[in-house]
Gaussian input, Z-matrix of N, CA and C with variables (Angstrom, degrees):
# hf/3-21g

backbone

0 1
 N
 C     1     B1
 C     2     B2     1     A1
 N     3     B3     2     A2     1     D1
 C     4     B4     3     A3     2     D2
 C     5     B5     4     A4     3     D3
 N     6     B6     5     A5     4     D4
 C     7     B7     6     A6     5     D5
 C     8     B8     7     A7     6     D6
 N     9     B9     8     A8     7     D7
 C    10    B10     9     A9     8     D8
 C    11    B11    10    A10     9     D9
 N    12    B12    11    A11    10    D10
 C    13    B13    12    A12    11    D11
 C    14    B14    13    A13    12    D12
 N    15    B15    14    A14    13    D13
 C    16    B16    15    A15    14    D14
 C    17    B17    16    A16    15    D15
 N    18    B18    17    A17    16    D16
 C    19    B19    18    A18    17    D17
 C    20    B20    19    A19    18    D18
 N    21    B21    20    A20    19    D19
 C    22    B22    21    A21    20    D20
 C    23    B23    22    A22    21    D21
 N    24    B24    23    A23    22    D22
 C    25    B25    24    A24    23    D23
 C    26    B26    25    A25    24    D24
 N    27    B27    26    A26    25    D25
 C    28    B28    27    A27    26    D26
 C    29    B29    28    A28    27    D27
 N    30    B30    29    A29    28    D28
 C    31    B31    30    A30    29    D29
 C    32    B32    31    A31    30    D30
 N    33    B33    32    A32    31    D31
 C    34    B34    33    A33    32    D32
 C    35    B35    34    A34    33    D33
 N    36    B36    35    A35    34    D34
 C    37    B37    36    A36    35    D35
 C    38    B38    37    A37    36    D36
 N    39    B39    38    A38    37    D37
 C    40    B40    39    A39    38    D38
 C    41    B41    40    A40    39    D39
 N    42    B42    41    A41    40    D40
 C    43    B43    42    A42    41    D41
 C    44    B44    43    A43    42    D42
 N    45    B45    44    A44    43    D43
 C    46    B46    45    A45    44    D44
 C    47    B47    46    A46    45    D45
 N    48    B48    47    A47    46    D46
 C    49    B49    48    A48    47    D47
 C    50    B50    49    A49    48    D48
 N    51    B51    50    A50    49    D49
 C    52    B52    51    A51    50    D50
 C    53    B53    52    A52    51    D51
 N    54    B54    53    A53    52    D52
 C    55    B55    54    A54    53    D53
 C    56    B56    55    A55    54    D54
 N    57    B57    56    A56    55    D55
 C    58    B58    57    A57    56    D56
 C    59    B59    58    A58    57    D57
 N    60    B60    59    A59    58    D58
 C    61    B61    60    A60    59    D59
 C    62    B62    61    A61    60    D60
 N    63    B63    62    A62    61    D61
 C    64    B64    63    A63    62    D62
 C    65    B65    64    A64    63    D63
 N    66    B66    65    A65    64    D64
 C    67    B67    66    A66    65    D65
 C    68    B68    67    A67    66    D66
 N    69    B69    68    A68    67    D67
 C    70    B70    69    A69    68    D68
 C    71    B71    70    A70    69    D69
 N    72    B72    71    A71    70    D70
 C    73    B73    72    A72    71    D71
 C    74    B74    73    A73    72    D72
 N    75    B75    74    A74    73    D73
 C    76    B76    75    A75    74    D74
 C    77    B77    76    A76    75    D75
 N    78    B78    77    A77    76    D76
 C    79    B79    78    A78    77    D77
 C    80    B80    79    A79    78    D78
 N    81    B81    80    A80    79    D79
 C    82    B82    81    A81    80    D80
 C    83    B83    82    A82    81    D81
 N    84    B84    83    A83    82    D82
 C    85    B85    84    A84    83    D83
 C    86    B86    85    A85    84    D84
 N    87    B87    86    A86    85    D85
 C    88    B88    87    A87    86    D86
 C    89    B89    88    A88    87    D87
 N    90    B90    89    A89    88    D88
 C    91    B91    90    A90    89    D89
 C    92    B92    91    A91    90    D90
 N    93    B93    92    A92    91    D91
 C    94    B94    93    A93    92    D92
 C    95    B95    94    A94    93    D93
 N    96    B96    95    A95    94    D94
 C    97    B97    96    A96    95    D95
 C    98    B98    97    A97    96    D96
 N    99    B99    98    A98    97    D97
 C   100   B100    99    A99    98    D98
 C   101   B101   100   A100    99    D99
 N   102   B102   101   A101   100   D100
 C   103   B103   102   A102   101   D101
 C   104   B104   103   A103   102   D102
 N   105   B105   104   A104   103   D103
 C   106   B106   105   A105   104   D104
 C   107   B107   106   A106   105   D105
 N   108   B108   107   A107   106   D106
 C   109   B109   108   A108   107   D107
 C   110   B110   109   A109   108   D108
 N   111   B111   110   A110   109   D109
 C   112   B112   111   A111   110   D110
 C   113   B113   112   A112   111   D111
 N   114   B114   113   A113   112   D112
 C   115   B115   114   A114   113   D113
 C   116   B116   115   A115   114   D114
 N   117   B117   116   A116   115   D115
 C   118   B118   117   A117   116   D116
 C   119   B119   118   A118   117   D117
 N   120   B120   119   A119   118   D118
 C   121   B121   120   A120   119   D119
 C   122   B122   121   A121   120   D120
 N   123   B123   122   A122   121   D121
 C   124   B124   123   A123   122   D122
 C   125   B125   124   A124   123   D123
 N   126   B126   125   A125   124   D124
 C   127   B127   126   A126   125   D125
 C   128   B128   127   A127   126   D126
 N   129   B129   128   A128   127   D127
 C   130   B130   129   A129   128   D128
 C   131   B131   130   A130   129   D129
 N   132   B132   131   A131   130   D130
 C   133   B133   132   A132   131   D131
 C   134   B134   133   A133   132   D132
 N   135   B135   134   A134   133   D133
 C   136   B136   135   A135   134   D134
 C   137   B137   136   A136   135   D135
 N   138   B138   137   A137   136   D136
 C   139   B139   138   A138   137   D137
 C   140   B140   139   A139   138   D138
 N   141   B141   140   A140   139   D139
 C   142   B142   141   A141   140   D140
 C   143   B143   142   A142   141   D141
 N   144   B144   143   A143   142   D142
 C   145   B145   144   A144   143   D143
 C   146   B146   145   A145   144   D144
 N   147   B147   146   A146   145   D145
 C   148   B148   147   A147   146   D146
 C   149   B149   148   A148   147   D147
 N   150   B150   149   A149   148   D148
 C   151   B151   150   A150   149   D149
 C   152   B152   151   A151   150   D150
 N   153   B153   152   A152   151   D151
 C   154   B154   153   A153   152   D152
 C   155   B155   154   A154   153   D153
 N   156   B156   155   A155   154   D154
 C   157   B157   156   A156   155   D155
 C   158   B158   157   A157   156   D156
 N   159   B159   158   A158   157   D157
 C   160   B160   159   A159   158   D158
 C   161   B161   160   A160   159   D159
 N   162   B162   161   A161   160   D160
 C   163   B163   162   A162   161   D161
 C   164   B164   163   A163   162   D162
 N   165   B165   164   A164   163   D163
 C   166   B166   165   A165   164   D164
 C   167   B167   166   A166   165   D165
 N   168   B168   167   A167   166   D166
 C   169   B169   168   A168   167   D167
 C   170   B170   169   A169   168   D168
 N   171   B171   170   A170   169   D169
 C   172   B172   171   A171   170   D170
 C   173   B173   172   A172   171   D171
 N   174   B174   173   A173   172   D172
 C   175   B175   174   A174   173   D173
 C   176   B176   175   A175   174   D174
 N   177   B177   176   A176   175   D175
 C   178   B178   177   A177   176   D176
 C   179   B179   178   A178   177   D177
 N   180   B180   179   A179   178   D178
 C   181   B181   180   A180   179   D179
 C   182   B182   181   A181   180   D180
 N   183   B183   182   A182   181   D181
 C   184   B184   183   A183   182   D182
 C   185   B185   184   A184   183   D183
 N   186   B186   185   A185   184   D184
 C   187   B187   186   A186   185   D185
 C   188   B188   187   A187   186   D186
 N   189   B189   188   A188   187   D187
 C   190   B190   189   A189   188   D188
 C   191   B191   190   A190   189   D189
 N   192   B192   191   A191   190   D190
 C   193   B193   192   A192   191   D191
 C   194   B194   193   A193   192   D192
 N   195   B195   194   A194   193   D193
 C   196   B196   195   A195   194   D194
 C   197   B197   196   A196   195   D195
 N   198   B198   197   A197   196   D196
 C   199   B199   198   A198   197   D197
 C   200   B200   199   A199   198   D198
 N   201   B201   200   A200   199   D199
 C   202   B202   201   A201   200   D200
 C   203   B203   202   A202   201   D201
 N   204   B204   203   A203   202   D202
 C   205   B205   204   A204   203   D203
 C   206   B206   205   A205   204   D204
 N   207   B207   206   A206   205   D205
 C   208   B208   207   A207   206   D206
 C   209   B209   208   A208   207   D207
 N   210   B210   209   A209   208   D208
 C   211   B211   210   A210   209   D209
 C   212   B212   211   A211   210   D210
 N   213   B213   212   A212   211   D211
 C   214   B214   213   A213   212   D212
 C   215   B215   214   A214   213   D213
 N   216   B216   215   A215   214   D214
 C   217   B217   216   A216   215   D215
 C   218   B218   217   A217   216   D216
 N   219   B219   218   A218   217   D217
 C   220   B220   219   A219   218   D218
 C   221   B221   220   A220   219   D219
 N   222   B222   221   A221   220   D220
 C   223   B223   222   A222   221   D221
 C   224   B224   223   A223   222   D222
 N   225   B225   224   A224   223   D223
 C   226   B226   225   A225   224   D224
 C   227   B227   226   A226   225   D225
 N   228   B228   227   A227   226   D226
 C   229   B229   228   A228   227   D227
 C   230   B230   229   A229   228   D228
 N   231   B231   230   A230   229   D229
 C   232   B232   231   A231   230   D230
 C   233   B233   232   A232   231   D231
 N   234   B234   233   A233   232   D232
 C   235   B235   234   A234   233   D233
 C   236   B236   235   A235   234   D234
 N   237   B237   236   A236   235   D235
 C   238   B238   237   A237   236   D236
 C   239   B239   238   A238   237   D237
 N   240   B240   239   A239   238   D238
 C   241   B241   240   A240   239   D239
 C   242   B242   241   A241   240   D240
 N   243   B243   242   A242   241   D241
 C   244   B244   243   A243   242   D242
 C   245   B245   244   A244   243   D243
 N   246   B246   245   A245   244   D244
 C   247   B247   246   A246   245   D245
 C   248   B248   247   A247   246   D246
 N   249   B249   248   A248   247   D247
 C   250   B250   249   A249   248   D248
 C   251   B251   250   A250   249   D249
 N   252   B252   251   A251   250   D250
 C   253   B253   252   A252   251   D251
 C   254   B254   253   A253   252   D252
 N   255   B255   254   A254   253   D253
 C   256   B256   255   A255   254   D254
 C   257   B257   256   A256   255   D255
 N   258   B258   257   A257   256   D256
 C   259   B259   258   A258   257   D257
 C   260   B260   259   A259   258   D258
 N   261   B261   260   A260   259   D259
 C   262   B262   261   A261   260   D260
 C   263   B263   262   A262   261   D261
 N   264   B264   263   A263   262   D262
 C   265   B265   264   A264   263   D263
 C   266   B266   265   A265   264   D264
 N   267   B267   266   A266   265   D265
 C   268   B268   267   A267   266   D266
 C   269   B269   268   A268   267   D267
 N   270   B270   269   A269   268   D268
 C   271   B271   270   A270   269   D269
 C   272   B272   271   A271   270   D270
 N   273   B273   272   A272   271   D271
 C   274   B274   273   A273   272   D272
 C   275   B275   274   A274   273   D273
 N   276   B276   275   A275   274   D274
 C   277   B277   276   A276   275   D275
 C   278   B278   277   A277   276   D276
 N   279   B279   278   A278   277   D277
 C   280   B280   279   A279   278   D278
 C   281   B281   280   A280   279   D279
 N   282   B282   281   A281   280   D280
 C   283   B283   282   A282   281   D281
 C   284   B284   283   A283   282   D282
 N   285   B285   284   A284   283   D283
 C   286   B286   285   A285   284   D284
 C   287   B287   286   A286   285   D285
 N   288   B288   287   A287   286   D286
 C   289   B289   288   A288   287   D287
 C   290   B290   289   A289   288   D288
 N   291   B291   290   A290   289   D289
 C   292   B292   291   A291   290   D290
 C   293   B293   292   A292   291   D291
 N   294   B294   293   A293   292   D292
 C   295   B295   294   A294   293   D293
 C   296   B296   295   A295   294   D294
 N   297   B297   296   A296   295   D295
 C   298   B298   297   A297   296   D296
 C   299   B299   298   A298   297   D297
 N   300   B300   299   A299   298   D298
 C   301   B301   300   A300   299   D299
 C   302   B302   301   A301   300   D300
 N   303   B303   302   A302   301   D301
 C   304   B304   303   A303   302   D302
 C   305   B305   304   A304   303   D303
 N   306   B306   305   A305   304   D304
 C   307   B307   306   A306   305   D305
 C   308   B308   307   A307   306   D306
 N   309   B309   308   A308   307   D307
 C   310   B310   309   A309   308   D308
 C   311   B311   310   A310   309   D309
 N   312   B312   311   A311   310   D310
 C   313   B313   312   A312   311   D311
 C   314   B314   313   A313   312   D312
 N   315   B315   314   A314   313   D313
 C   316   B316   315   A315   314   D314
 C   317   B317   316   A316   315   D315
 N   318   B318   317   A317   316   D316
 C   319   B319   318   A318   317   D317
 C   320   B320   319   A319   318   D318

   B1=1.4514
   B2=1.5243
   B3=1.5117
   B4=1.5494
   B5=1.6258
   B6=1.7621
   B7=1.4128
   B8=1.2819
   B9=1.2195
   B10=1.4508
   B11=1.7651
   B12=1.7313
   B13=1.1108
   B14=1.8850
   B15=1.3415
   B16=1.5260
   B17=1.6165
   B18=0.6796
   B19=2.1162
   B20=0.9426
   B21=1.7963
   B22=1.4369
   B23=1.3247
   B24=1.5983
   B25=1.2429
   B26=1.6249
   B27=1.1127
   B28=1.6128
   B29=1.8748
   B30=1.0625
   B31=1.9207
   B32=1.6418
   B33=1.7279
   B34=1.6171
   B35=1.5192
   B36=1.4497
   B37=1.0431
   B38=1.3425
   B39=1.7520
   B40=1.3749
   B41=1.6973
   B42=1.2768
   B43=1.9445
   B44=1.6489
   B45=1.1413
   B46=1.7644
   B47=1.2246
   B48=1.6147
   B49=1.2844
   B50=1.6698
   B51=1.5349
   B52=1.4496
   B53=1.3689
   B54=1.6639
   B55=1.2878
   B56=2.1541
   B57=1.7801
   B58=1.7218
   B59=1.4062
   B60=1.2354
   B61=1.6463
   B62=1.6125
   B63=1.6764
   B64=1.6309
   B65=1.9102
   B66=0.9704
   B67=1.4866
   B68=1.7078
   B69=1.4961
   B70=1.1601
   B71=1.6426
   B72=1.2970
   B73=1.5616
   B74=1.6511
   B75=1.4636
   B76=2.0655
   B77=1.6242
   B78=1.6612
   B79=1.3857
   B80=1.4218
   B81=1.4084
   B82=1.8213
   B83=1.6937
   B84=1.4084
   B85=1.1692
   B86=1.6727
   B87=1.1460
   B88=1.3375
   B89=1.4182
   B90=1.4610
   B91=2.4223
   B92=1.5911
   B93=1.0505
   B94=1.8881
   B95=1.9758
   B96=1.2608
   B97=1.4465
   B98=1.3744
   B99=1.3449
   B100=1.4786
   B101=1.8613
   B102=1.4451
   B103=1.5199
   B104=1.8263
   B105=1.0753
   B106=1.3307
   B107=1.4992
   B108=1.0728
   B109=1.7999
   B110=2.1329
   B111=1.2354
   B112=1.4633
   B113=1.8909
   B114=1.5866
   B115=1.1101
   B116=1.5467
   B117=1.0195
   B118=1.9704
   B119=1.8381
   B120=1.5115
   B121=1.2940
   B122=1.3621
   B123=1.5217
   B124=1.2884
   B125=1.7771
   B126=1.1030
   B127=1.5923
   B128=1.7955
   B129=1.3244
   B130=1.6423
   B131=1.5463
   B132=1.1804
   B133=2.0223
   B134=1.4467
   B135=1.2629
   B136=1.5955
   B137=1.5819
   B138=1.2060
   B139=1.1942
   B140=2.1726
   B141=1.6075
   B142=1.5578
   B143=1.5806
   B144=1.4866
   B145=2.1049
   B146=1.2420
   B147=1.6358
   B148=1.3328
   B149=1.7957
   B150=1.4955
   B151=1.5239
   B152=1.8376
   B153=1.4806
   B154=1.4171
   B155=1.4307
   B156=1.3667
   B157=1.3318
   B158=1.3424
   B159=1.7559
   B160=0.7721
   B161=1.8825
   B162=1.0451
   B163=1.4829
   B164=1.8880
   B165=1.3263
   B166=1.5096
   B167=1.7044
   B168=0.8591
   B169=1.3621
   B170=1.4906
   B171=1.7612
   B172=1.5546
   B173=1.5835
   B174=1.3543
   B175=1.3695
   B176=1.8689
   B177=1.1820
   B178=1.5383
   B179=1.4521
   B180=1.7445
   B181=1.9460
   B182=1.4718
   B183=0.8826
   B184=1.5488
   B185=1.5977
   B186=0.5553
   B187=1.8057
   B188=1.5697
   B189=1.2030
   B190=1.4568
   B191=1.3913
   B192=1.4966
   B193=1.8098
   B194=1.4011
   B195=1.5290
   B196=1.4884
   B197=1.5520
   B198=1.3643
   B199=1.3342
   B200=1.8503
   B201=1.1611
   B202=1.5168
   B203=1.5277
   B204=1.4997
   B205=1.3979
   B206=1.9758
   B207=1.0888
   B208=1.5228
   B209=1.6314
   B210=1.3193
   B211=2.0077
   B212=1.4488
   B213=1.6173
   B214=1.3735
   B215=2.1039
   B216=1.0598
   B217=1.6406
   B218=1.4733
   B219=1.8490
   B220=1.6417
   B221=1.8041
   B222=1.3226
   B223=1.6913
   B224=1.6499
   B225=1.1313
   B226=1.2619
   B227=1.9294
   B228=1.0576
   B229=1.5168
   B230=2.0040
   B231=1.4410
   B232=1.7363
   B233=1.7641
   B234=1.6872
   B235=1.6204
   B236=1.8992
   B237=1.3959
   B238=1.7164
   B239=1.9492
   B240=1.8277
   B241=1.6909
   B242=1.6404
   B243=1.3618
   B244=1.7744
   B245=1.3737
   B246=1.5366
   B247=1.5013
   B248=1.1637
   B249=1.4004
   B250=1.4990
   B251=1.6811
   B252=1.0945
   B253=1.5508
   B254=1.5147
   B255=1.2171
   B256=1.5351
   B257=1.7949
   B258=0.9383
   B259=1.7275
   B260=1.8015
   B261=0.8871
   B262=1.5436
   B263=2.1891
   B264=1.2879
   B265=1.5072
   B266=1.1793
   B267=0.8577
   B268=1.8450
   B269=1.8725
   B270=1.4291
   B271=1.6626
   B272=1.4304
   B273=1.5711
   B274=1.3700
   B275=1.8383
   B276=1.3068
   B277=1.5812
   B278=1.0487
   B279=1.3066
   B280=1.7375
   B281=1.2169
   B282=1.5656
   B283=1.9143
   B284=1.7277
   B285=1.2035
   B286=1.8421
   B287=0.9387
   B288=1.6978
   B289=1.2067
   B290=1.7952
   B291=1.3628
   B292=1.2725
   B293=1.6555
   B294=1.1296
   B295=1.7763
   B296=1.4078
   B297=1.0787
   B298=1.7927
   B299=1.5011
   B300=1.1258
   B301=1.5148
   B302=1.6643
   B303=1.6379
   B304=1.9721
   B305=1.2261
   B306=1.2753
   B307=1.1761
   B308=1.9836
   B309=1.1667
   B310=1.6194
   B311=1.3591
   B312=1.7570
   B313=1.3364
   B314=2.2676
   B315=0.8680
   B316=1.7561
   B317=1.3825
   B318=1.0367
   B319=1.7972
   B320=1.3688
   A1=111.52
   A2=108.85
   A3=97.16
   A4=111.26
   A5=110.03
   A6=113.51
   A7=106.37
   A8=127.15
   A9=129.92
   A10=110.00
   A11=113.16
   A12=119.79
   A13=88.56
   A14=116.15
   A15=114.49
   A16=98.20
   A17=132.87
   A18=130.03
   A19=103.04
   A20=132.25
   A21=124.87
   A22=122.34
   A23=126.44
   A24=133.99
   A25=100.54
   A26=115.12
   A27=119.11
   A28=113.73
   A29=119.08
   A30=114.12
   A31=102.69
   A32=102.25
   A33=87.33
   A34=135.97
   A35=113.32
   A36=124.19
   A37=103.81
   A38=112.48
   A39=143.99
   A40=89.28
   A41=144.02
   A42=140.89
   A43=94.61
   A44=93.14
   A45=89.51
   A46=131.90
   A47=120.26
   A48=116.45
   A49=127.14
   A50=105.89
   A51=126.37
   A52=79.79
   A53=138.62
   A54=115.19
   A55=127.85
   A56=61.50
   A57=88.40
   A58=136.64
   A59=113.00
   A60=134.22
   A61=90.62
   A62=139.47
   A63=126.47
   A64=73.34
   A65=125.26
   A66=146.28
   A67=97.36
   A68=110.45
   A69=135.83
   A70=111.97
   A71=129.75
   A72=136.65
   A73=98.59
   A74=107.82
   A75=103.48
   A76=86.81
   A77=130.92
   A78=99.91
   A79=88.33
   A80=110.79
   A81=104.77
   A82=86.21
   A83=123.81
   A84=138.09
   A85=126.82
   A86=125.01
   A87=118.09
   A88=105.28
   A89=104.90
   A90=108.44
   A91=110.79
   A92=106.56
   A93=108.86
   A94=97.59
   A95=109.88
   A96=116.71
   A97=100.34
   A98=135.50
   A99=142.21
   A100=93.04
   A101=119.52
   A102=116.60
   A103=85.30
   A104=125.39
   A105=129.28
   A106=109.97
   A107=97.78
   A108=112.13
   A109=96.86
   A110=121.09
   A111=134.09
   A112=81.85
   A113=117.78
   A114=123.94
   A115=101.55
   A116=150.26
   A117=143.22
   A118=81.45
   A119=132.30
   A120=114.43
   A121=139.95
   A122=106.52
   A123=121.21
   A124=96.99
   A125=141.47
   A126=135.82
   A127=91.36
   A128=133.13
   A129=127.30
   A130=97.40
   A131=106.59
   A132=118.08
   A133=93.13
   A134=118.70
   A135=114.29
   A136=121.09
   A137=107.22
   A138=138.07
   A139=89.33
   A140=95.98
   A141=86.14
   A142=115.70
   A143=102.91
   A144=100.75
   A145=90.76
   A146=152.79
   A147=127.64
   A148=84.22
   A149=101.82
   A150=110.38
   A151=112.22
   A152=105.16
   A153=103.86
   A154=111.51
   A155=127.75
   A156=132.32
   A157=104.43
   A158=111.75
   A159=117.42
   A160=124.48
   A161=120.88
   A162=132.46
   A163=110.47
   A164=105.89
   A165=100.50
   A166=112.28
   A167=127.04
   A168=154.48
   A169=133.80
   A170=101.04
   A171=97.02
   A172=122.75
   A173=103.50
   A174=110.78
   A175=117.15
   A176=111.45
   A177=116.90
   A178=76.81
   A179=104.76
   A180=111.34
   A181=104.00
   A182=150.40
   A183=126.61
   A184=94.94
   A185=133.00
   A186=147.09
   A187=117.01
   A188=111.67
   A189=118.46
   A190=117.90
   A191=107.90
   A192=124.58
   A193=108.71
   A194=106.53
   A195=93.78
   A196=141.68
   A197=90.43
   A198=107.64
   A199=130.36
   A200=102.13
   A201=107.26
   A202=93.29
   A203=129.31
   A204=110.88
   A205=93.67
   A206=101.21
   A207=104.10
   A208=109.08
   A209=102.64
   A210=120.11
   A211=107.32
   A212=123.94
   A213=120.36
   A214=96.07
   A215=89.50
   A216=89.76
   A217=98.46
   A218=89.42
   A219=110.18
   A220=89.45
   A221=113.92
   A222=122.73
   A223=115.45
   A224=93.84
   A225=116.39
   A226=113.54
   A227=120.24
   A228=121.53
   A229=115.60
   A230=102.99
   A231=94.22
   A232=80.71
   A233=93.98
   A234=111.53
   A235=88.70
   A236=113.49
   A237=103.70
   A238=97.79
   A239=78.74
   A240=97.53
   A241=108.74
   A242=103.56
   A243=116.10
   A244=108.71
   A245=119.28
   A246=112.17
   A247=120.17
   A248=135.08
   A249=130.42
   A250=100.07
   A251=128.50
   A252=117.24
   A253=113.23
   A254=132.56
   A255=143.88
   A256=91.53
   A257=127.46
   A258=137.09
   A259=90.32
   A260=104.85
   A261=121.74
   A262=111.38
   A263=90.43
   A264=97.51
   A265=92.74
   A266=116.94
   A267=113.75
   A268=117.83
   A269=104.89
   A270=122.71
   A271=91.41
   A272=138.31
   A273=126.24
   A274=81.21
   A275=114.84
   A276=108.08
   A277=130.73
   A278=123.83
   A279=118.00
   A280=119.68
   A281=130.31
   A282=109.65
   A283=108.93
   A284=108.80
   A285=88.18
   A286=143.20
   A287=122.96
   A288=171.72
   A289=89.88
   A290=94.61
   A291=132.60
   A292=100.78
   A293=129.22
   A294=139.73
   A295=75.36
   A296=136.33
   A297=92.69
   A298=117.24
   A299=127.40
   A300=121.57
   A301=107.32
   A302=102.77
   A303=90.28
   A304=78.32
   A305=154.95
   A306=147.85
   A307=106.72
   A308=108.37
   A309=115.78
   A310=119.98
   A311=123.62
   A312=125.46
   A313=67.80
   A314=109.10
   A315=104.49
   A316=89.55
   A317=119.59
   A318=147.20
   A319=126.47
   D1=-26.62
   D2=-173.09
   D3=-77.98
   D4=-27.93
   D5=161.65
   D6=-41.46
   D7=-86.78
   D8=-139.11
   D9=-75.01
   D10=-13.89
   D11=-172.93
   D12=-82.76
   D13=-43.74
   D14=-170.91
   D15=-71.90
   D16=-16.96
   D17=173.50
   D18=-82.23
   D19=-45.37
   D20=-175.87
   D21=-81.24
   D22=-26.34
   D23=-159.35
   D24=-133.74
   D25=-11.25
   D26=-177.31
   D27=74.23
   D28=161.38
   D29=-146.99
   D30=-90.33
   D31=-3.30
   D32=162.30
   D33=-83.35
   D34=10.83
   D35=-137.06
   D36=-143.34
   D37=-20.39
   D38=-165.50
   D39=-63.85
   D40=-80.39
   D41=153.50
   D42=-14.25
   D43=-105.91
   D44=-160.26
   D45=-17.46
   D46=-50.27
   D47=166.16
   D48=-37.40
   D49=-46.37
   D50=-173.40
   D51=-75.01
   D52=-100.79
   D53=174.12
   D54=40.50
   D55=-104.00
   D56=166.51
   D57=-42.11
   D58=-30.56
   D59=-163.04
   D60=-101.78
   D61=-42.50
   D62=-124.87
   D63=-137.20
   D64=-83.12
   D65=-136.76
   D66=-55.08
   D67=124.82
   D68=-174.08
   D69=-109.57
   D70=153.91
   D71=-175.53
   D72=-55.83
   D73=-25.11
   D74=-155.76
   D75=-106.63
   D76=37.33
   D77=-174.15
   D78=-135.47
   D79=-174.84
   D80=-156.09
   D81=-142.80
   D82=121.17
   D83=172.00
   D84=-84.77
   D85=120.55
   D86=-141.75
   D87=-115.79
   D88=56.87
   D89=-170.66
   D90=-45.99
   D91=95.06
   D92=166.05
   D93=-74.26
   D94=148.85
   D95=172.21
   D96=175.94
   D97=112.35
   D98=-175.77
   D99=-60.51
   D100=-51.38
   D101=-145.96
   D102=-106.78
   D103=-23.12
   D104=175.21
   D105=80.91
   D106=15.52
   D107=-167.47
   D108=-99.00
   D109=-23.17
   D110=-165.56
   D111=-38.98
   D112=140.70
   D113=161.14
   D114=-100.08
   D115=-16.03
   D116=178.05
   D117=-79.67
   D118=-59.49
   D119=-178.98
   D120=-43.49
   D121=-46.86
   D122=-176.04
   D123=-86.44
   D124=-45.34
   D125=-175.84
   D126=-56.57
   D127=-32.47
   D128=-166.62
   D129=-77.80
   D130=-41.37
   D131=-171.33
   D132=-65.87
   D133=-52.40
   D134=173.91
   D135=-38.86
   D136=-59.86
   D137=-146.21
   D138=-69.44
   D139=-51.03
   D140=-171.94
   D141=-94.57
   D142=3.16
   D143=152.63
   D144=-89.39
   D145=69.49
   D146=129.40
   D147=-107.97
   D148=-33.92
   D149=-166.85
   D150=-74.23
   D151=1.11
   D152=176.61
   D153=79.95
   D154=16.22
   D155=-178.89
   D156=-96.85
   D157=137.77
   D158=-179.84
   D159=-104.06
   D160=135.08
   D161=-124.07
   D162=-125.30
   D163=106.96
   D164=-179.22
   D165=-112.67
   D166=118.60
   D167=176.43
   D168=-79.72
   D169=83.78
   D170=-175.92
   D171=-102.84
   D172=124.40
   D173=-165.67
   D174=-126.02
   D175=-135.70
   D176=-138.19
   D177=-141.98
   D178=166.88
   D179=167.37
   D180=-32.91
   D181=-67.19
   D182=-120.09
   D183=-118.43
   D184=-32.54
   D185=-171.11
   D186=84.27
   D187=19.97
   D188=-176.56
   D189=45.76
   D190=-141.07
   D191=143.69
   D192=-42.47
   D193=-66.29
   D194=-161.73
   D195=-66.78
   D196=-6.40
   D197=159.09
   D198=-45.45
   D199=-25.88
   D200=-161.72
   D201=-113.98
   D202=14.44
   D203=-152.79
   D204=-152.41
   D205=-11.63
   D206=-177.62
   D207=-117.57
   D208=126.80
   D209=-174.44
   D210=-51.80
   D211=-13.93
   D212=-165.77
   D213=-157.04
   D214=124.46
   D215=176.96
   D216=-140.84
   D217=135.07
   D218=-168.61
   D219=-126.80
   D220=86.16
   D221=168.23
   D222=-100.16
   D223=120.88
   D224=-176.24
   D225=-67.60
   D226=94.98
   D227=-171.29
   D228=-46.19
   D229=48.22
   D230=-171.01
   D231=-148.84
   D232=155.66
   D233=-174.62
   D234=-99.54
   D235=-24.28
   D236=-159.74
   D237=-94.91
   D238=117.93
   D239=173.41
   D240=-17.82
   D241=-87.38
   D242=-166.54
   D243=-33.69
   D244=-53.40
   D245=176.36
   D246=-63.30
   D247=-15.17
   D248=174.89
   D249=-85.94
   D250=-57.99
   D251=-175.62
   D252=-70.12
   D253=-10.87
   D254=155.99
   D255=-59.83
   D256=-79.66
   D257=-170.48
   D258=-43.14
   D259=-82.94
   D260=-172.43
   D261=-25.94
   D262=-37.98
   D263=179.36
   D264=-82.80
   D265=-72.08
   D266=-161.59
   D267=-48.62
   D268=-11.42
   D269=-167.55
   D270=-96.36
   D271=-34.71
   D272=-126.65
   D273=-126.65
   D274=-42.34
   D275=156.46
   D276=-73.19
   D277=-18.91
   D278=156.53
   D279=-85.09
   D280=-23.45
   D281=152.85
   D282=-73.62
   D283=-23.35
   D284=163.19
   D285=-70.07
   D286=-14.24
   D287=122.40
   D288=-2.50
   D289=-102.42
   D290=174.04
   D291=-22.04
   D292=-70.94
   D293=-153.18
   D294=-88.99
   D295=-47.05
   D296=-175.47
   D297=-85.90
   D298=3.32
   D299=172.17
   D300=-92.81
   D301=-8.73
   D302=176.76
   D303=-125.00
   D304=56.58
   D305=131.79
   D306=-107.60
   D307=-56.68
   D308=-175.16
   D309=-124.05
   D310=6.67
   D311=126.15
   D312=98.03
   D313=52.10
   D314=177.30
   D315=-118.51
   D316=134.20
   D317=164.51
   D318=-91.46

């Protein structure tokens, strides 16, 4: 889908659409973007504050765009790519970690 959504609508737009189609008021949108600058990221973050979704944003030093546009921002204090998506994995599997042991009591 993201093929044929990026041929029909072009790849900034490729998030939002999905966005648009799936994202509910009770669901929590999760913007990965090292530089926070990604335009398919930030048009999807858009896309689910029209939908009332509330939106966490993991980024890089500065928080780019998404800084100003996401309810929760988790920026990683480093300019070098690898160390922010190294941080970023290890952050995004330990609140998943986390939500499924107070969601379904898994250890």
């Amino acid at each position: 889908s993201i093929t044929a959504s990026g041929n029909d609508f072009g790849y900034e737009l490729t998030f939002q659409r999905f966005v648009e189609a799936n994202a509910n008021k009770r669901d929590i949108l999760i913007a990965i973007s090292t530089s926070g600058k990604s335009k398919n990221v930030i048009n999807a973050v858009k896309a689910g504050k029209a939908r009332g979704v509330y939106s966490i944003g993991f980024t890089g030093e500065t928080g780019g765009d998404l800084k100003g546009l996401v309810d929760l921002l988790i920026n990683v204090q480093s300019t070098d790519t690898a160390r922010i998506q190294e941080a970023h994995l290890f952050l995004y599997h330990s609140i998943s970690h986390i939500v499924e042991e107070e969601m379904f009591g898994k250890k």
